[in-house]
Jmol script that loads the backbone (N, CA, C; Angstrom):
load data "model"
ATOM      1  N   UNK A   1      -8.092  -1.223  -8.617  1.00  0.00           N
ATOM      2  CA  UNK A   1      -7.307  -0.103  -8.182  1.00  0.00           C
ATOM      3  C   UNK A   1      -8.003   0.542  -6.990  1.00  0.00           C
ATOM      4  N   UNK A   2      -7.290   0.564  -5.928  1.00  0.00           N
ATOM      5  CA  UNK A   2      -7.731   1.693  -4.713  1.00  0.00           C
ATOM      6  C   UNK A   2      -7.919   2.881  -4.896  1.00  0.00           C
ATOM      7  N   UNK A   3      -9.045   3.312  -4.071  1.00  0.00           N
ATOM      8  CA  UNK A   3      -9.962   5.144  -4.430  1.00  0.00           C
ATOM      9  C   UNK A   3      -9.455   5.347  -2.870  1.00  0.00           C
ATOM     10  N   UNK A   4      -8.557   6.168  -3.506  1.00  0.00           N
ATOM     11  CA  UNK A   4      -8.012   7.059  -2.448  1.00  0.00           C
ATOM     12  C   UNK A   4      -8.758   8.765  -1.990  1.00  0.00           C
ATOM     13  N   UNK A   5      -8.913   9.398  -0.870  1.00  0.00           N
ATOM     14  CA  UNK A   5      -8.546  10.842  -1.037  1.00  0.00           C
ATOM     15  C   UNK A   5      -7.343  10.845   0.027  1.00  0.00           C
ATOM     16  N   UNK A   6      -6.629  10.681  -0.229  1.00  0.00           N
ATOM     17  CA  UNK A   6      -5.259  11.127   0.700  1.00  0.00           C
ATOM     18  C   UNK A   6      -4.066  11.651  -0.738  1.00  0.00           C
ATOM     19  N   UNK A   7      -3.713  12.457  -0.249  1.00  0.00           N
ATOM     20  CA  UNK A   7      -2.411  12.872  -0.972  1.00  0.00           C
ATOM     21  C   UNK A   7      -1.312  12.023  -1.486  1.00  0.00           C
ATOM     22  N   UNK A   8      -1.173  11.519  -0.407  1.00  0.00           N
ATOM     23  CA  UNK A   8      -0.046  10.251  -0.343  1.00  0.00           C
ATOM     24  C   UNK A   8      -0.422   9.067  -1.524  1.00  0.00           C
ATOM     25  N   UNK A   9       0.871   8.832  -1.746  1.00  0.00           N
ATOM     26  CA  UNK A   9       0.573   7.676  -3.027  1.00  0.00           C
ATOM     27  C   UNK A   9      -0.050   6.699  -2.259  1.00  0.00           C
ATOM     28  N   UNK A  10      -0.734   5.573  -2.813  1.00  0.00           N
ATOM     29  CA  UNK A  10      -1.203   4.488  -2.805  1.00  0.00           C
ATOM     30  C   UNK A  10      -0.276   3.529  -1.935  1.00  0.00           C
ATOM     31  N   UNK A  11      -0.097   2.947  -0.728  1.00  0.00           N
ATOM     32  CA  UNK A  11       1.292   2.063  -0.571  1.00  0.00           C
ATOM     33  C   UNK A  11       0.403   0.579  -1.213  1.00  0.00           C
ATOM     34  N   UNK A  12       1.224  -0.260  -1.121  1.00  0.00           N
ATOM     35  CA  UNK A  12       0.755  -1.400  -1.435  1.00  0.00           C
ATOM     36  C   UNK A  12       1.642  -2.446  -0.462  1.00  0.00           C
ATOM     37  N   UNK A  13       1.242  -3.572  -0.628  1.00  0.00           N
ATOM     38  CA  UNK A  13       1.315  -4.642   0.824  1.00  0.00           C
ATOM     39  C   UNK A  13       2.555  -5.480  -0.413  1.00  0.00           C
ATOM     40  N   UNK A  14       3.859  -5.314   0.418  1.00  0.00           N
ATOM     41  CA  UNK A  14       5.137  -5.813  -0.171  1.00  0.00           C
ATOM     42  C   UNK A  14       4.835  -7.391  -0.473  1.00  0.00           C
ATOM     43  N   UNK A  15       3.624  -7.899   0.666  1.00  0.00           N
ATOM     44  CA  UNK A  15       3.980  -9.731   0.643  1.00  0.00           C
ATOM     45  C   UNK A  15       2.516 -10.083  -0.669  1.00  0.00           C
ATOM     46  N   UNK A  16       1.778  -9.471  -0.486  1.00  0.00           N
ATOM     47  CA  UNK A  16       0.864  -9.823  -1.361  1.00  0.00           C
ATOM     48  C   UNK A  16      -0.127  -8.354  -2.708  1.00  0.00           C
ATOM     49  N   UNK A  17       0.891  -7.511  -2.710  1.00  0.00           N
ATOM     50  CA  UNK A  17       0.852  -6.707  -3.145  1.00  0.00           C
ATOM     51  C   UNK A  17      -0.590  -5.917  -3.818  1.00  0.00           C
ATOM     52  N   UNK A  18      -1.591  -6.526  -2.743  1.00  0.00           N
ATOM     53  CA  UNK A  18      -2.736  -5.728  -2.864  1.00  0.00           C
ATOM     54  C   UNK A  18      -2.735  -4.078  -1.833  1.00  0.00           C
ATOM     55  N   UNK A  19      -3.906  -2.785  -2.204  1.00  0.00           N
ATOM     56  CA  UNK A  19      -3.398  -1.911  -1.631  1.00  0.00           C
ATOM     57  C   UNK A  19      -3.591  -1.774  -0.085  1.00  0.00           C
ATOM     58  N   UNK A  20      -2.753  -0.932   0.612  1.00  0.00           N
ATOM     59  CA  UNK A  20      -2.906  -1.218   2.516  1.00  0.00           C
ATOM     60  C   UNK A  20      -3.887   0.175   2.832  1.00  0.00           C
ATOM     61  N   UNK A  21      -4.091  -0.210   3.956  1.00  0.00           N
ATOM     62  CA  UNK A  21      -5.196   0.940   4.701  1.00  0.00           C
ATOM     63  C   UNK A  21      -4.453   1.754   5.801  1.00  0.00           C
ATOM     64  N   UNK A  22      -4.574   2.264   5.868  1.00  0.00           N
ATOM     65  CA  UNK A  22      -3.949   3.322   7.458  1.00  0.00           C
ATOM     66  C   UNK A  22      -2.742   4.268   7.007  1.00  0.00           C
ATOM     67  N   UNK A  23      -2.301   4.075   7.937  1.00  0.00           N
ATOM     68  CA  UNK A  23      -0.875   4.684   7.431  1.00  0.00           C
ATOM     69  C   UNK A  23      -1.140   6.163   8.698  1.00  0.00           C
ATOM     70  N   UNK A  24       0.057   6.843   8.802  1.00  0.00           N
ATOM     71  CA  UNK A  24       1.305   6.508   8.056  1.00  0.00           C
ATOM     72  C   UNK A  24       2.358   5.837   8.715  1.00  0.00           C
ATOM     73  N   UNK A  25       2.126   5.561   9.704  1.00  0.00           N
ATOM     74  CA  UNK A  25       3.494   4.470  10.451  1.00  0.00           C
ATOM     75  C   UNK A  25       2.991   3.328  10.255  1.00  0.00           C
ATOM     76  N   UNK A  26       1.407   2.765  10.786  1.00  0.00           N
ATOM     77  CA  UNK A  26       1.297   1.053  10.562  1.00  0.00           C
ATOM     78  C   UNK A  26       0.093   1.136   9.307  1.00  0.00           C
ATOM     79  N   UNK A  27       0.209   0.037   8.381  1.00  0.00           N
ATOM     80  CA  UNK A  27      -0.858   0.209   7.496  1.00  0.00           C
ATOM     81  C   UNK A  27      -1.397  -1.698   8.046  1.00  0.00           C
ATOM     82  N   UNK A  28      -2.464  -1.797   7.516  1.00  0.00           N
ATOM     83  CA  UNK A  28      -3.702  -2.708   7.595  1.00  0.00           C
ATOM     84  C   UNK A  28      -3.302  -3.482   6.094  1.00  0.00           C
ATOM     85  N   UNK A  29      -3.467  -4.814   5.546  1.00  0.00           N
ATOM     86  CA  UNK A  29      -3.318  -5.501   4.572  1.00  0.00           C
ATOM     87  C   UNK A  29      -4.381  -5.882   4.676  1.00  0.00           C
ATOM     88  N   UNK A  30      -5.292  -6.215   3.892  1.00  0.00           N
ATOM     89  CA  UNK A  30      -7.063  -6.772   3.534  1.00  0.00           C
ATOM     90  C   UNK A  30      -6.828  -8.101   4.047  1.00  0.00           C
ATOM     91  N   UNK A  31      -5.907  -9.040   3.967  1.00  0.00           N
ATOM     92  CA  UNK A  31      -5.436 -10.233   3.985  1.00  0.00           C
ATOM     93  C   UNK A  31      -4.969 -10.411   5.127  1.00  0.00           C
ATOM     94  N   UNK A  32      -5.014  -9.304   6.240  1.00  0.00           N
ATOM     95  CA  UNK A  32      -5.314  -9.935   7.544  1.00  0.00           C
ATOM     96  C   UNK A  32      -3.918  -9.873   8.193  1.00  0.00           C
ATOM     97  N   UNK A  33      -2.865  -8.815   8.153  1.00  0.00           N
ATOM     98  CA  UNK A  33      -1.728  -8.735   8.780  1.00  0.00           C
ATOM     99  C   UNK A  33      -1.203  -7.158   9.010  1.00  0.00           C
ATOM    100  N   UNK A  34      -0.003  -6.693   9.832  1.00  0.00           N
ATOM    101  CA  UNK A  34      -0.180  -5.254   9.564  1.00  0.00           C
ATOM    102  C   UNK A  34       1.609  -5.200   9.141  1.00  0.00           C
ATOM    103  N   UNK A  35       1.422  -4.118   8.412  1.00  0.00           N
ATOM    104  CA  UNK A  35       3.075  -3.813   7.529  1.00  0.00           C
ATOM    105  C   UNK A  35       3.613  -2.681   8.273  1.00  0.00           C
ATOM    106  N   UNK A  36       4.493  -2.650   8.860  1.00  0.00           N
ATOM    107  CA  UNK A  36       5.428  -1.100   9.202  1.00  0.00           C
ATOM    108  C   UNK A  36       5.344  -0.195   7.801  1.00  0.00           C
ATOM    109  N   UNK A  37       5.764   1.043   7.791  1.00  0.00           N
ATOM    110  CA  UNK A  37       5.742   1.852   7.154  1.00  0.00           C
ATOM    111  C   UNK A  37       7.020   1.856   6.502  1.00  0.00           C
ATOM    112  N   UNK A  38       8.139   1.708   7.638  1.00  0.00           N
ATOM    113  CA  UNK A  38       9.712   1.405   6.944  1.00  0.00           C
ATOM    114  C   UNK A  38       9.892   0.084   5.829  1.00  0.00           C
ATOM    115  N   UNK A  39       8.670  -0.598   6.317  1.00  0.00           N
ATOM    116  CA  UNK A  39       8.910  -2.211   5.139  1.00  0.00           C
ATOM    117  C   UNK A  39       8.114  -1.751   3.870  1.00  0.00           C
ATOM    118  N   UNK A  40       7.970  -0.911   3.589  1.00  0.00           N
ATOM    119  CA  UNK A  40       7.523  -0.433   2.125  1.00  0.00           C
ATOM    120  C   UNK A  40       8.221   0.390   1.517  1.00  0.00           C
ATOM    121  N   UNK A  41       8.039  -0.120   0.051  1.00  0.00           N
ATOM    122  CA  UNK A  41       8.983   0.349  -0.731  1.00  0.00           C
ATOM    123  C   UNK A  41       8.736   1.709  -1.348  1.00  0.00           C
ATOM    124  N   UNK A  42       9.110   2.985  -1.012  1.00  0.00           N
ATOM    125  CA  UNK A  42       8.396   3.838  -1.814  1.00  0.00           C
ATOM    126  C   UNK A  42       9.002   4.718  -2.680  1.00  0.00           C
ATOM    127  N   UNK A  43       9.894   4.498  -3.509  1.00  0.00           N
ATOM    128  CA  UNK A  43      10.341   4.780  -4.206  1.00  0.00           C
ATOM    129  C   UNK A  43       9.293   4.622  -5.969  1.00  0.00           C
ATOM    130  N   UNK A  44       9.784   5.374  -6.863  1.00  0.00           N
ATOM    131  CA  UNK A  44       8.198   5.595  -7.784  1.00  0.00           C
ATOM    132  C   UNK A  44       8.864   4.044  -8.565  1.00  0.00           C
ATOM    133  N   UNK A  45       7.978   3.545  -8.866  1.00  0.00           N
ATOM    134  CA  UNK A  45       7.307   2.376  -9.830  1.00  0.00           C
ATOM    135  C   UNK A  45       6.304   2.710 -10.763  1.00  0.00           C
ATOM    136  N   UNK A  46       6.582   1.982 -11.975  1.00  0.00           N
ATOM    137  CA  UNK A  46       5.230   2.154 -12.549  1.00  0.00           C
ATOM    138  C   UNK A  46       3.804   1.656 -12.539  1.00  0.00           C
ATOM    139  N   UNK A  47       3.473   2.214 -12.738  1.00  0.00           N
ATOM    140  CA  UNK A  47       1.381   2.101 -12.350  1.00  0.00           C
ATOM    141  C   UNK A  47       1.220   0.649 -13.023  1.00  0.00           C
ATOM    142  N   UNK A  48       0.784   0.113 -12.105  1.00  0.00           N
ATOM    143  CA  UNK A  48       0.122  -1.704 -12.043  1.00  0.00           C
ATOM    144  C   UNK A  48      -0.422  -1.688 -12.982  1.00  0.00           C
ATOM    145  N   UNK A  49      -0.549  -2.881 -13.751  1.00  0.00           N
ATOM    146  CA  UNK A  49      -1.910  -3.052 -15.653  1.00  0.00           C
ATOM    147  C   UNK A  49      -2.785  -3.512 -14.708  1.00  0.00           C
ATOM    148  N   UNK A  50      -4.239  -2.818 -15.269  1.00  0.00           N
ATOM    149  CA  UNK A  50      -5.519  -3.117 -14.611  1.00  0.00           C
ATOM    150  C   UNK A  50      -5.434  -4.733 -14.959  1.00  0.00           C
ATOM    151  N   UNK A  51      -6.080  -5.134 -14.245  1.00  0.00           N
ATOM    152  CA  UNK A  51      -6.650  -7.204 -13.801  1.00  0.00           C
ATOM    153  C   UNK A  51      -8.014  -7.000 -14.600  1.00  0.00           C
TER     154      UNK A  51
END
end "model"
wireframe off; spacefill off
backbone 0.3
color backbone group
């Protein structure tokens, strides 16, 4: 799980759904690509089961 201090929920990376960096228009994917802000889904979901 990502340690946030930002207010903002957590986004997460739509193609490989680990969490993104930046924000708030372009975010960073760990995996080496960048996501628009409009291509995320942010509507509430429930909280991921820990791995």
């Amino acid at each position: 799980m990502a340690t946030t201090t930002s207010a903002r929920p957590t986004a997460w990376c739509p193609s490989h759904g680990t969490p993104l960096e930046g924000g708030p228009i372009l975010f960073r994917c760990p995996e080496g690509h960048r996501v628009q802000a409009a291509d995320i889904d942010r509507e509430y979901q429930p909280r991921r089961a820990e791995q």
